[in-house]
C-alpha positions as CSV (number, residue, x, y, z in Angstrom):
1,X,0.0,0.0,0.0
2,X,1.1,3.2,-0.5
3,X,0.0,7.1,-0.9
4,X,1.1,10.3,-2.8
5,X,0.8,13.2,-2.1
6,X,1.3,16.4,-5.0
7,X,2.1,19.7,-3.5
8,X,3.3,19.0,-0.4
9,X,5.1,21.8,1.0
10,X,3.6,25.4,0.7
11,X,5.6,27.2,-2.1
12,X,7.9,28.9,0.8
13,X,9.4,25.5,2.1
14,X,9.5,24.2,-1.4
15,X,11.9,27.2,-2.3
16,X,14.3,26.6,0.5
17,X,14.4,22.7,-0.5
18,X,15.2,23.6,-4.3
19,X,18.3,25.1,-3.3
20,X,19.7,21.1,-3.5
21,X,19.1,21.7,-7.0
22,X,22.2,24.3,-7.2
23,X,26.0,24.6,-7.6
24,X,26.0,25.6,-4.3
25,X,24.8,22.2,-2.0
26,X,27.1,19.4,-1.6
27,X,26.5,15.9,-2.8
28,X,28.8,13.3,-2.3
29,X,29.9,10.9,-5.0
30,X,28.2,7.0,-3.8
31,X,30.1,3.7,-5.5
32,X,26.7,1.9,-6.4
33,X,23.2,2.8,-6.6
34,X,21.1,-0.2,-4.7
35,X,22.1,-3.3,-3.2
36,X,25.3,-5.0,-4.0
37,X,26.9,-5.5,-7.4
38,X,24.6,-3.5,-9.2
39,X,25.1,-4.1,-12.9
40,X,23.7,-1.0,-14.1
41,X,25.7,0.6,-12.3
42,X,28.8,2.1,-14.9
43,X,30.7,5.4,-16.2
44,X,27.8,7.1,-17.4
45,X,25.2,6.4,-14.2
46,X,26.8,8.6,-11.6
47,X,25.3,8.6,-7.9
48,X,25.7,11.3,-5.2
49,X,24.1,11.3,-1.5
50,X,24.2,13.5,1.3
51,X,23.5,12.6,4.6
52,X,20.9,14.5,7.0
53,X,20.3,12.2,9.7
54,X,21.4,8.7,10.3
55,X,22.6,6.9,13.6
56,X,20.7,8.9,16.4
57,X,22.0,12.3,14.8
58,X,21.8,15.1,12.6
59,X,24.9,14.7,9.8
60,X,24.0,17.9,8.1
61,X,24.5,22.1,8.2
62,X,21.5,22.0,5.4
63,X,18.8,20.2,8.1
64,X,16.7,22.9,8.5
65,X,15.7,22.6,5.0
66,X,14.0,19.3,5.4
67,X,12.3,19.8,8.6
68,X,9.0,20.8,7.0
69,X,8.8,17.0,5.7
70,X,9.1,15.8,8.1
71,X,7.1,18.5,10.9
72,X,4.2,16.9,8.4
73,X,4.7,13.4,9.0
74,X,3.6,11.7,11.7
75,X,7.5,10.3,13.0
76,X,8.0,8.6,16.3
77,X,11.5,7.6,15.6
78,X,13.6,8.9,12.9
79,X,15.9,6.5,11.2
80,X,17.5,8.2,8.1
81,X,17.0,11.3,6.2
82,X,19.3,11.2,2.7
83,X,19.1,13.1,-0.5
84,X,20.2,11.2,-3.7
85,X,21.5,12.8,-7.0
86,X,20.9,10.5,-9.9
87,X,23.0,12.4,-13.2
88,X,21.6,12.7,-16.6
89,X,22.3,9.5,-18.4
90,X,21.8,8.7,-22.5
91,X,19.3,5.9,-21.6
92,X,17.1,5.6,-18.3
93,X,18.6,3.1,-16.1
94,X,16.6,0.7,-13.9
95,X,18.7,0.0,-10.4
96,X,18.2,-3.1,-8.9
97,X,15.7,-3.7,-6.3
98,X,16.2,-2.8,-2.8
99,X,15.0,-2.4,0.4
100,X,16.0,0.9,2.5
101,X,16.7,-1.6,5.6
102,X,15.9,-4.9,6.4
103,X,13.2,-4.5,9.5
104,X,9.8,-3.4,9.0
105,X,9.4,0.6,8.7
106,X,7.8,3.3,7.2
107,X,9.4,5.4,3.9
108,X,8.5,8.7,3.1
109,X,10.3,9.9,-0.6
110,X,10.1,13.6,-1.2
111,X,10.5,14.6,-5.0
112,X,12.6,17.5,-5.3
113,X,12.3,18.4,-9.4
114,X,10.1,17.2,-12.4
115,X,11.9,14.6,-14.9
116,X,11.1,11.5,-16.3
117,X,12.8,9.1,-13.7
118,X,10.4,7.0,-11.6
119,X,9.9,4.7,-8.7
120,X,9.1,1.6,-9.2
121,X,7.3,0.0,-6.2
122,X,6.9,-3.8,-5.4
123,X,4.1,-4.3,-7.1
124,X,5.5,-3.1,-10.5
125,X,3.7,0.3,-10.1
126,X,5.8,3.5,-11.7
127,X,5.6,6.4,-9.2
128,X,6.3,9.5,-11.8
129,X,9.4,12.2,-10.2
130,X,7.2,15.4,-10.1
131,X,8.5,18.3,-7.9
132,X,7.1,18.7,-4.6
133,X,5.6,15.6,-4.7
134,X,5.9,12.7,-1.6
135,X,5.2,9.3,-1.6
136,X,4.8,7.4,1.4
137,X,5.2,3.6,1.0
138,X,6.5,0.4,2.8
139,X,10.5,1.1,2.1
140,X,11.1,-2.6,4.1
141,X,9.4,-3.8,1.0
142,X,11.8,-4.0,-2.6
143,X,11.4,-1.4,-4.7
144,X,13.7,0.1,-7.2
145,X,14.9,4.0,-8.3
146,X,15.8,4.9,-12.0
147,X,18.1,7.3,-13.5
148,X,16.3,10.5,-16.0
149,X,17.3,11.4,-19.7
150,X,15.5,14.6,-19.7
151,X,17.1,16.9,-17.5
152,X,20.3,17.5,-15.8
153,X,19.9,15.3,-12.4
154,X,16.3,13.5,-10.8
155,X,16.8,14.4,-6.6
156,X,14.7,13.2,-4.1
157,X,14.7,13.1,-0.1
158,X,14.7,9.6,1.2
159,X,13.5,9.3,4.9
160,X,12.9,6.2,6.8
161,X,11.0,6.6,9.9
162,X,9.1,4.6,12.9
């Protein structure tokens, strides 16, 4: 089961998120995409992360900037809070399934720009990348992420939460 949700953040809070969008945040260059020896994974499908929360503690000088997400989800424990980068590639690339840990929890993904990567949930279902857009879904269940052809990167906000 799952649920999206379009227009998520007012347009103030959206502003302040795009700002991962620019020269100016850092992303950190990741060795594979999902789950080990991903073959899809090559010269051309580049990955970059950066860390907001993970092991009990903020990571991040850029945390206030997801904070509205997650003031509008209903957390009791926070596990992770990550922003992925997935470059521009010639062809769209389908990672290889994956689940975000291996113990039952919730996933909220928070769609930073429009482009024509997707989601692809356990059930085969294609969750479109449309800005300010969240999806809330079973991330202890497979599920896979794709590269986009269309524009220059697809970025979303990955948080895993009790």
């Amino acid at each position: 089961m799952y649920k999206i949700i379009d227009n998520f953040l007012e347009e103030e809070y959206f502003k302040n998120i795009s700002v991962m969008a620019t020269s100016y945040f850092p992303w950190f260059m990741q060795e594979r995409t999902s789950g080990e020896g991903d073959e899809n994974r090559d010269k051309e499908n580049l990955y970059f992360t950066h860390m907001f929360f993970f092991e009990s503690d903020w990571k991040s000088a850029f945390h206030n900037i997801v904070r509205p997400i997650l003031n509008k989800l209903d957390i009791k424990s926070l596990i992770r809070v990550k922003g992925n980068l997935y470059t521009k590639t010639n062809k769209l690339f389908i990672h290889n399934k994956h689940v975000d840990f291996n113990y039952k929890h919730q996933g909220a993904l928070y769609y930073v720009n429009d482009n024509n990567g997707f989601t692809i949930l356990n059930d085969g279902t294609k969750i479109e990348s449309k800005k300010n857009r969240l999806l809330l879904f079973d991330s202890s269940t497979p599920h896979q992420s794709t590269t986009c052809t269309n524009v220059p990167s697809r970025i979303n906000i990955n948080i895993n939460y009790f």
